[in-house]
C-alpha positions in Angstrom: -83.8 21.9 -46.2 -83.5 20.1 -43.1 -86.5 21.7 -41.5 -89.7 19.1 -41.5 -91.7 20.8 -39.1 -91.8 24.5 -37.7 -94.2 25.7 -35.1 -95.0 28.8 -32.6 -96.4 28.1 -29.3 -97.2 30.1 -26.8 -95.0 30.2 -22.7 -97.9 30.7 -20.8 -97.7 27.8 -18.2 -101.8 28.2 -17.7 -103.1 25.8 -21.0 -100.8 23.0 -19.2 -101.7 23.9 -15.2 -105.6 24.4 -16.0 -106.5 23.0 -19.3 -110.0 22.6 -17.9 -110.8 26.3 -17.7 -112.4 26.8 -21.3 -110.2 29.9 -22.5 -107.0 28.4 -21.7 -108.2 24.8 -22.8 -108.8 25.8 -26.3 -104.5 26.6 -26.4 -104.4 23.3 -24.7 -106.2 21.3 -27.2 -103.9 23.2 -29.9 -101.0 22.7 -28.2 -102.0 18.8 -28.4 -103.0 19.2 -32.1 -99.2 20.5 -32.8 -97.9 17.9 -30.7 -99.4 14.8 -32.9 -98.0 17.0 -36.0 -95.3 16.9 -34.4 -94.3 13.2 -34.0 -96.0 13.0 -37.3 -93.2 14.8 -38.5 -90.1 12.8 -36.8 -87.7 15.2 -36.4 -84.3 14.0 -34.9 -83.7 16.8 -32.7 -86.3 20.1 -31.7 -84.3 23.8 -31.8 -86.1 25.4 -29.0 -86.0 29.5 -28.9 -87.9 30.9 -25.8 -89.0 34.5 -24.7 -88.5 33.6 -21.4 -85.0 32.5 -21.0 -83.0 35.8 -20.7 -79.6 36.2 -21.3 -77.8 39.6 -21.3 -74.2 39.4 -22.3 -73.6 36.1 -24.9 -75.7 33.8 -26.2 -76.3 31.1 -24.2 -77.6 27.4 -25.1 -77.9 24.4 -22.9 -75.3 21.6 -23.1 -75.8 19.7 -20.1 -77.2 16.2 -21.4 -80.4 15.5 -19.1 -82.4 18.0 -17.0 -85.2 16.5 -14.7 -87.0 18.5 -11.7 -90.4 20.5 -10.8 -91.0 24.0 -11.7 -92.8 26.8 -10.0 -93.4 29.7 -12.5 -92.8 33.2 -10.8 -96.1 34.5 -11.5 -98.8 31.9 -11.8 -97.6 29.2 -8.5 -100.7 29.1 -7.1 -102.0 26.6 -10.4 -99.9 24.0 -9.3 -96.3 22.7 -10.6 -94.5 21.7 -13.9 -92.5 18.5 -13.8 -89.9 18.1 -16.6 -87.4 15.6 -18.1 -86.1 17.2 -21.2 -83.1 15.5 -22.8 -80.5 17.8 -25.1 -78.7 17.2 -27.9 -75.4 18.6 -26.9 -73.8 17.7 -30.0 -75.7 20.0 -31.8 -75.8 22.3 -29.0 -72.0 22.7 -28.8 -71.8 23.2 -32.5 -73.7 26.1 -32.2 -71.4 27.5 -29.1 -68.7 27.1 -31.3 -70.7 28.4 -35.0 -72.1 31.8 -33.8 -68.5 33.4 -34.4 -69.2 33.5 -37.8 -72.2 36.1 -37.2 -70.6 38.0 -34.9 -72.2 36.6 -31.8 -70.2 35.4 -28.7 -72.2 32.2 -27.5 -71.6 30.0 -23.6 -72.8 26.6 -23.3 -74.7 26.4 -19.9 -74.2 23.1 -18.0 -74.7 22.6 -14.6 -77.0 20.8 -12.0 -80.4 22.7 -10.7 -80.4 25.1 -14.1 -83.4 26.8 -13.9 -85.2 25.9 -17.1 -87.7 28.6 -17.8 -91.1 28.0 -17.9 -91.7 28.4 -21.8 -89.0 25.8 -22.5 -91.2 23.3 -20.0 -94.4 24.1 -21.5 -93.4 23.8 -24.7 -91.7 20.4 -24.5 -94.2 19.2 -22.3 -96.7 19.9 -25.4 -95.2 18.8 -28.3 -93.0 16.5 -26.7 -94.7 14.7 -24.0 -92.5 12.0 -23.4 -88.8 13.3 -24.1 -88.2 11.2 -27.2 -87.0 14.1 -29.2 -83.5 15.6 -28.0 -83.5 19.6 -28.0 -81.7 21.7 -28.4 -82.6 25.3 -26.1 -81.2 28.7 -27.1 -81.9 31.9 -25.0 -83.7 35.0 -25.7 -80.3 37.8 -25.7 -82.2 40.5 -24.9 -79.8 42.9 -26.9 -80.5 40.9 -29.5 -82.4 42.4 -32.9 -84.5 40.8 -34.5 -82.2 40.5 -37.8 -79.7 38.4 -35.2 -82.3 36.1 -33.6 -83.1 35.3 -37.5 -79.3 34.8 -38.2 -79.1 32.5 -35.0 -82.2 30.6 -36.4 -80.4 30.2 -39.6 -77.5 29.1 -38.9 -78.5 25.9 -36.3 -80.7 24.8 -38.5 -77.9 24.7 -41.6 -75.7 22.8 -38.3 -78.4 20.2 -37.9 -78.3 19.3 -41.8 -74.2 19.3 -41.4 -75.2 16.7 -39.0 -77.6 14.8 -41.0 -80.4 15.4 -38.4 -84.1 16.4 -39.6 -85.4 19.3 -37.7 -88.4 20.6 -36.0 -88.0 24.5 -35.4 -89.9 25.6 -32.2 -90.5 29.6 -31.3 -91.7 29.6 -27.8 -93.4 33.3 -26.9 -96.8 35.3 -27.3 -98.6 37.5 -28.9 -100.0 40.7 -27.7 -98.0 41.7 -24.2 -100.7 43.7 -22.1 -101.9 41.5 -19.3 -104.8 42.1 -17.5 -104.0 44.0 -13.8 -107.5 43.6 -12.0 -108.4 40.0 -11.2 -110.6 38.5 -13.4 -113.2 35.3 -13.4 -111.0 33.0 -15.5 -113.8 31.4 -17.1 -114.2 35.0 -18.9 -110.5 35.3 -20.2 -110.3 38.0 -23.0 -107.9 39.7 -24.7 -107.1 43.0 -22.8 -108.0 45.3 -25.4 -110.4 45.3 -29.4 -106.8 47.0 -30.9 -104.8 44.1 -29.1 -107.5 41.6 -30.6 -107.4 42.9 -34.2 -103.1 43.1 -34.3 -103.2 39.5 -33.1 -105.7 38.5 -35.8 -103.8 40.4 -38.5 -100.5 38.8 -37.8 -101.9 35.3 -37.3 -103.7 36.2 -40.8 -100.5 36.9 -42.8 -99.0 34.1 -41.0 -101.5 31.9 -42.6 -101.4 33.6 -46.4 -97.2 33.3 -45.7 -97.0 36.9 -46.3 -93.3 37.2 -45.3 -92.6 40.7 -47.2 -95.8 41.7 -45.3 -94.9 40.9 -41.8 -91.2 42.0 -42.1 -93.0 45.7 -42.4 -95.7 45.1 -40.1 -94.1 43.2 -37.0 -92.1 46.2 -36.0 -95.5 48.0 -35.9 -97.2 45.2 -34.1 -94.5 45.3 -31.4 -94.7 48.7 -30.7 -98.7 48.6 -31.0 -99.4 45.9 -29.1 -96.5 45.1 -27.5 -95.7 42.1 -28.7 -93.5 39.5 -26.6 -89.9 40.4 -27.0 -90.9 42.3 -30.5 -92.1 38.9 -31.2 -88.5 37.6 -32.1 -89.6 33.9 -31.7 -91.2 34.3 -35.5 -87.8 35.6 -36.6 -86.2 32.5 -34.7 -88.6 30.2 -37.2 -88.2 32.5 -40.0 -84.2 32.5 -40.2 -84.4 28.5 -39.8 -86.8 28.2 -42.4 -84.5 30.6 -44.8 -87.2 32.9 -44.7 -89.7 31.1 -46.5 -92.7 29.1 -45.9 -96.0 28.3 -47.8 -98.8 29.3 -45.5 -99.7 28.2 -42.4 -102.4 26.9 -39.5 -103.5 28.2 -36.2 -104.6 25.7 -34.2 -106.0 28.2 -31.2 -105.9 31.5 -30.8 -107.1 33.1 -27.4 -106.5 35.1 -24.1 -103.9 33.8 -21.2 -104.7 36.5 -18.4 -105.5 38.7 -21.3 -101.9 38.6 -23.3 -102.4 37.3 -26.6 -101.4 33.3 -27.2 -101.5 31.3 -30.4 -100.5 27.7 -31.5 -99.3 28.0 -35.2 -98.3 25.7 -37.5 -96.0 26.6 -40.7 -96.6 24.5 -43.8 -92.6 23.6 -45.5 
């Protein structure tokens, strides 16, 4: 299997704007943990699914080689800005333009100056890969997408990578829980907005961790409903269908509030 190192992180741009408030710094110093597994691991090339980057008609991945500039996240500018350089693999990239035919899935390659890289895709790179070493390749969220064809997309650019020779690191970018606190809050007392939120995140995470995958296919539909999970939390289906549905456990490396959605950095043991 090509895959040497699988992970899911969360999009929240707070652990990386204020890793010095204590909630969010906990993700941070996860985030940092999975990012030294991470080079540990050397993949060739990162396949990058976020939340965040919406697409409504095809699939759409990113094929323009280099992309350098400073974000501003819609909701949370008044942190500060997110400078990125994030270097793709567009051979890979336009294999999988060309590949998703054979599920049934119409895919564009996206390549022009000034894209708007969302912010998970930033955060996430910024994280894991700090300096840009590792070549990516990004695929958006489809939001008509189920989760059985996020999995299928998974699948099938990580068996493109190993046509390619290239060793792998599988990255779902996307929360947990969905509800976000309205009222404003002290920030030094993040929590998760609800004890029902708290115990789905905890219950996931926990058959995560035991690599109950028979388990979660019957309880993430739940959880999503429940606790409205990000996207129906189609980022672990992203991981799962490159992983050919099957991993041997797994570690959290934090687990916490981000303006009271749920955010976790997870590890999957291959």
């Amino acid at each position: 299997m090509p895959v040497v190192a699988a992970f899911l992180v969360p999009g929240s741009p707070l652990p990386r704007l204020k890793p010095d408030n204590i909630p969010w710094g906990r993700i941070a110093a996860g985030y940092q943990r999975a990012g030294r597994a991470m080079a540990a691991a050397h993949p060739d090339v990162i396949l990058m699914y976020s939340t965040q980057w919406l697409a409504v008609l095809d699939e759409l991945w990113l094929t323009r080689p280099r992309l350098t500039g400073l974000h501003v996240d819609d909701n949370w500018y008044d942190y500060g800005d997110l400078p990125f350089d994030i270097h793709v693999d567009t051979e890979l990239a336009h294999a999988c333009v060309a590949a998703t035919r054979r599920i049934g899935v119409n895919s564009r390659g996206v390549n022009f100056d000034g894209f708007p890289v969302d912010t998970g895709c930033i955060v996430a790179n910024g994280f894991l890969n700090p300096d840009g070493s590792i070549p990516v390749v990004m695929a958006a969220n489809n939001v008509y997408h189920s989760a059985e064809t996020t999995e299928q997309l998974g699948r099938l650019a990580a068996q493109l990578a190993d046509e390619q020779g290239k060793r792998v690191a599988v990255v779902g970018v996307g929360g947990l829980s969905g509800s976000i606190l309205r009222e404003e809050i002290d920030i030094r007392s993040d929590r998760i907005a609800s004890h029902d939120d708290d115990r789905w995140n905890r219950q996931i995470l926990d058959a995560i961790e035991r690599a109950d995958v028979n388990g979660l296919r019957k309880e993430v539909p739940e959880f999503a409903k429940t606790a409205r999970a990000d996207f129906g939390f189609k980022h672990f289906h992203w991981i799962l269908g490159a992983l050919q549905g099957k991993f041997y456990g797994a570690r959290t490396h934090a687990y916490g509030p981000v303006y009271g959605s749920g955010a976790a950095v997870v590890e999957f043991t291959i």
